[in-house]
BAVOBA-444798 format. One record per residue (C-alpha): residue number from 1; residue in three letters; z, x, y. Coordinates in steps of 0.2 Angstrom, whole numbers. Each point is the difference from the previous one (the first is absolute). Layout:
SITE num residu    pz    px    py
SITE NUM    ALA     Z     X     Y
...
This chain:
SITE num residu    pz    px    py
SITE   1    UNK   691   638   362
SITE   2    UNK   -19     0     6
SITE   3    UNK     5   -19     3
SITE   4    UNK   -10   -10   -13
SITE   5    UNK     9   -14     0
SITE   6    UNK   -12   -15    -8
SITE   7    UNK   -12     0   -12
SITE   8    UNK   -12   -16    -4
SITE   9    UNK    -7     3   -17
SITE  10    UNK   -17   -14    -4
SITE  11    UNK     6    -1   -17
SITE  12    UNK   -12   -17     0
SITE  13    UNK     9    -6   -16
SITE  14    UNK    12     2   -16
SITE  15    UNK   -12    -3   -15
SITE  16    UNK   -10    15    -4
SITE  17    UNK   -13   -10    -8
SITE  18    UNK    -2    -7    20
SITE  19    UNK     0    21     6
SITE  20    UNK   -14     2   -13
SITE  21    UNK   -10   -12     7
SITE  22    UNK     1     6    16
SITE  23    UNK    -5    16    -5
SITE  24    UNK    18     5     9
SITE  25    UNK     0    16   -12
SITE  26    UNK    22    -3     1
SITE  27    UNK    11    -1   -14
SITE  28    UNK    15   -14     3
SITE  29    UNK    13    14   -11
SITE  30    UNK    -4    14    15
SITE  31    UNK     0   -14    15
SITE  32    UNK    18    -6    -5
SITE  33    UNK     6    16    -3
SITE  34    UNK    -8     8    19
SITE  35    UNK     6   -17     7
SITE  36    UNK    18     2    -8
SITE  37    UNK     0    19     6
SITE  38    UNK    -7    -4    17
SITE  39    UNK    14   -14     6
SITE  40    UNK    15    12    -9
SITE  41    UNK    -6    14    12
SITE  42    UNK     4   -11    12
SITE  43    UNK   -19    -8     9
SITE  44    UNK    -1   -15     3
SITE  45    UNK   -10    -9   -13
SITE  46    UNK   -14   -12     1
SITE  47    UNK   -11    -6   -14
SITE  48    UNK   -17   -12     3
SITE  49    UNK    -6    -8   -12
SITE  50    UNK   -16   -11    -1
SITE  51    UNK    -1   -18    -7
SITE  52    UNK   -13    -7    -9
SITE  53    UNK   -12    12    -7
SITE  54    UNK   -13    -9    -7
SITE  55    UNK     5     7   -18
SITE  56    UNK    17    -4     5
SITE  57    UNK     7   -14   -15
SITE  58    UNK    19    -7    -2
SITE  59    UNK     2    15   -13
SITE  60    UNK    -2    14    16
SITE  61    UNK    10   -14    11
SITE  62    UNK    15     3   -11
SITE  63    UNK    -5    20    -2
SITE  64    UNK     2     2    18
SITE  65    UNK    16    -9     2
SITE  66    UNK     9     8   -16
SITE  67    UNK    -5    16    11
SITE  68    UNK     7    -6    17
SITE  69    UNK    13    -7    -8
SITE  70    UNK     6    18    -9
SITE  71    UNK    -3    10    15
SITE  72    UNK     4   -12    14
SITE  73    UNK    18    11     6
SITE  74    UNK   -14    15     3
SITE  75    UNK   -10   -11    14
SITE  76    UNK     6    -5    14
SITE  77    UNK   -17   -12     4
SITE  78    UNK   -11    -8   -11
SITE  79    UNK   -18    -4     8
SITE  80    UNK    -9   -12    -9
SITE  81    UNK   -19    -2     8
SITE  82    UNK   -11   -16    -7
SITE  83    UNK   -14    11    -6
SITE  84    UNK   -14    -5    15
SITE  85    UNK   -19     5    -4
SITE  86    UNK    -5    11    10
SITE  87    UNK   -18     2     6
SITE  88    UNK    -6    16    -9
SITE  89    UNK    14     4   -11
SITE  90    UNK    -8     2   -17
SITE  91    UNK     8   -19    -6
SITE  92    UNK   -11    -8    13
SITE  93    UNK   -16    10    -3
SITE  94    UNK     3    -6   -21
SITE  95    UNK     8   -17     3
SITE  96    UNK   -11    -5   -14
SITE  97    UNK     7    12   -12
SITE  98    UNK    18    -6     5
SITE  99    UNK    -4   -19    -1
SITE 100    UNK     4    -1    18
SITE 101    UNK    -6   -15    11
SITE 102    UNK     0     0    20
SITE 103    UNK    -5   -15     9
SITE 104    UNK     0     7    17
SITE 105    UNK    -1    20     5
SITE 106    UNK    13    -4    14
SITE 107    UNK    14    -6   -12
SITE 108    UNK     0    17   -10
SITE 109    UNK    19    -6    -5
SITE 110    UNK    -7   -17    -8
SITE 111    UNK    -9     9   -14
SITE 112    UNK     1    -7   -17
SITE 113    UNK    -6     2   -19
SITE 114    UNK   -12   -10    -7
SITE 115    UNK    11    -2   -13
SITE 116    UNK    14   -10    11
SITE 117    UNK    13    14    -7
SITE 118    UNK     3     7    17
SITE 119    UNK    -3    -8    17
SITE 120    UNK    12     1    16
SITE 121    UNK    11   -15    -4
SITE 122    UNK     3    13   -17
SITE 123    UNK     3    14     9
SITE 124    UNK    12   -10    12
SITE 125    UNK    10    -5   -15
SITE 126    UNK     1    17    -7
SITE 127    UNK     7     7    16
SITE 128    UNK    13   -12    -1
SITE 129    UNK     6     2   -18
SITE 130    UNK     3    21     6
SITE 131    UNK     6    -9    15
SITE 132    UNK    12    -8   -11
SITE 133    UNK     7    14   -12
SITE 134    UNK    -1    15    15
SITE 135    UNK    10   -10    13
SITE 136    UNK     6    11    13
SITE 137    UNK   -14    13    -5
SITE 138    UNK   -14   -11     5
SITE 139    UNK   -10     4    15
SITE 140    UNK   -17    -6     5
SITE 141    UNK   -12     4    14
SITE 142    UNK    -4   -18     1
SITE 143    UNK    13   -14     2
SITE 144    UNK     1   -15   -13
SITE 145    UNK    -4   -11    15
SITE 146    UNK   -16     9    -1
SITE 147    UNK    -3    -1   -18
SITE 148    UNK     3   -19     1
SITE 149    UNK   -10    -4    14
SITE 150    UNK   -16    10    -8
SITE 151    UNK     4   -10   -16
SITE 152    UNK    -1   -16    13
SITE 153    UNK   -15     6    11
SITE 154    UNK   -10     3   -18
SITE 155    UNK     5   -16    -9
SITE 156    UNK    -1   -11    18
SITE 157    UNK   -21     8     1
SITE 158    UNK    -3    -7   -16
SITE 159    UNK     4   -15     4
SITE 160    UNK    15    -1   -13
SITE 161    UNK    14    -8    13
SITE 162    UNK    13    -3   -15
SITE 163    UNK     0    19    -4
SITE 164    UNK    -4     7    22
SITE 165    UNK    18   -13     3
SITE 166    UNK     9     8   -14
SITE 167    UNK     0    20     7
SITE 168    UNK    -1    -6    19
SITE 169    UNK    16    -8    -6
SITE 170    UNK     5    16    -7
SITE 171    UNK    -5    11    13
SITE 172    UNK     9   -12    12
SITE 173    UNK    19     5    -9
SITE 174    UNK    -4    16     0
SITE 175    UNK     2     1    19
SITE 176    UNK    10    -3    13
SITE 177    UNK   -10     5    15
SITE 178    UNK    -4   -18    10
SITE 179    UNK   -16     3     2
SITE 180    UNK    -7     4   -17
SITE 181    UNK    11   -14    -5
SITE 182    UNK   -11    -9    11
SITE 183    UNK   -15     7    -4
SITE 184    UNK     4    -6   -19
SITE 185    UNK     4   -18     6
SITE 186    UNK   -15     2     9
SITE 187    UNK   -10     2   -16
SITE 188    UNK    11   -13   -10
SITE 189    UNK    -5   -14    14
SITE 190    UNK   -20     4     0
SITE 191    UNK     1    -3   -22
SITE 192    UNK     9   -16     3
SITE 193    UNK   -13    -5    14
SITE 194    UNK   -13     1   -15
């Protein structure tokens, strides 16, 4: 009546251990149950969730789909954010404690671990299997072109042309807007030059 009509809940993810680690202070049995309650009173319903904590293993991949996948006719979007470090958010001030590498402060969405467990590509490819079971559901603030094109710009800087032509490729069928399309062949012409 008051005319609440959407609600965006930063849920961040569906495994608890993942919550814990967060220090999210949120239990997964009372977020399905206010996010059930929420979308039968009729609000719009929009759940965001955050991928690649630096804890974050297949084990809490599968947690967070088994939760979408049980409460996905309660949300009418699913937001998934690749998680970016942010300057002073309390990951980047104890990247050490985390394992977490960053080669240059300007790419704070090319973060990895020291351990090669979790890095964009990794992300990328998590984001595309809840991509892949959440169909319709899935919405991002940031286009698959995008994704592909970082992948491209990050491999194509390290000088690793086999892995840059591989998601310029990718990024390029993602889109059908001339001139990224041409920006990509753009790209794909400069590592064939080398």
């Amino acid at each position: 009546k008051a005319g609440f009509s959407h609600v965006s809940y930063g849920l961040e993810s569906g495994s608890q251990n993942i919550l814990n680690q967060m220090q999210k202070n949120l239990s997964l049995e009372i977020a399905e149950e206010v996010i059930r309650n929420t979308h039968s009173s009729g609000i719009y319903t929009t759940v965001n969730i955050i991928v690649g904590y630096p804890a974050e293993t297949e084990k809490e991949v599968l947690e967070t789909a088994d939760f979408l996948r049980r409460n996905a006719a309660f949300m009418n979007d699913i937001y998934f954010h690749p998680l970016v470090l942010m300057p002073d958010s309390p990951l980047y001030h104890h990247k050490d404690k985390f394992g977490i590498e960053l080669q240059n402060a300007n790419e704070i969405n090319l973060w990895y671990t020291s351990d090669g467990k979790n890095d964009y590509q990794i992300r990328l490819e998590r984001i595309e299997f809840y991509k892949s079971i959440l169909k319709d559901k899935y919405t991002s603030n940031i286009s698959m072109f995008d994704y592909y094109l970082t992948l491209g710009e990050q491999f194509y800087k390290r000088e690793e042309f086999e892995g840059a032509l591989k998601f310029y490729l990718k990024a390029k069928n993602e889109s059908r807007d001339i001139h990224k399309i041409n920006l990509i062949e753009n790209k794909i012409s400069s590592i064939k030059k080398k």
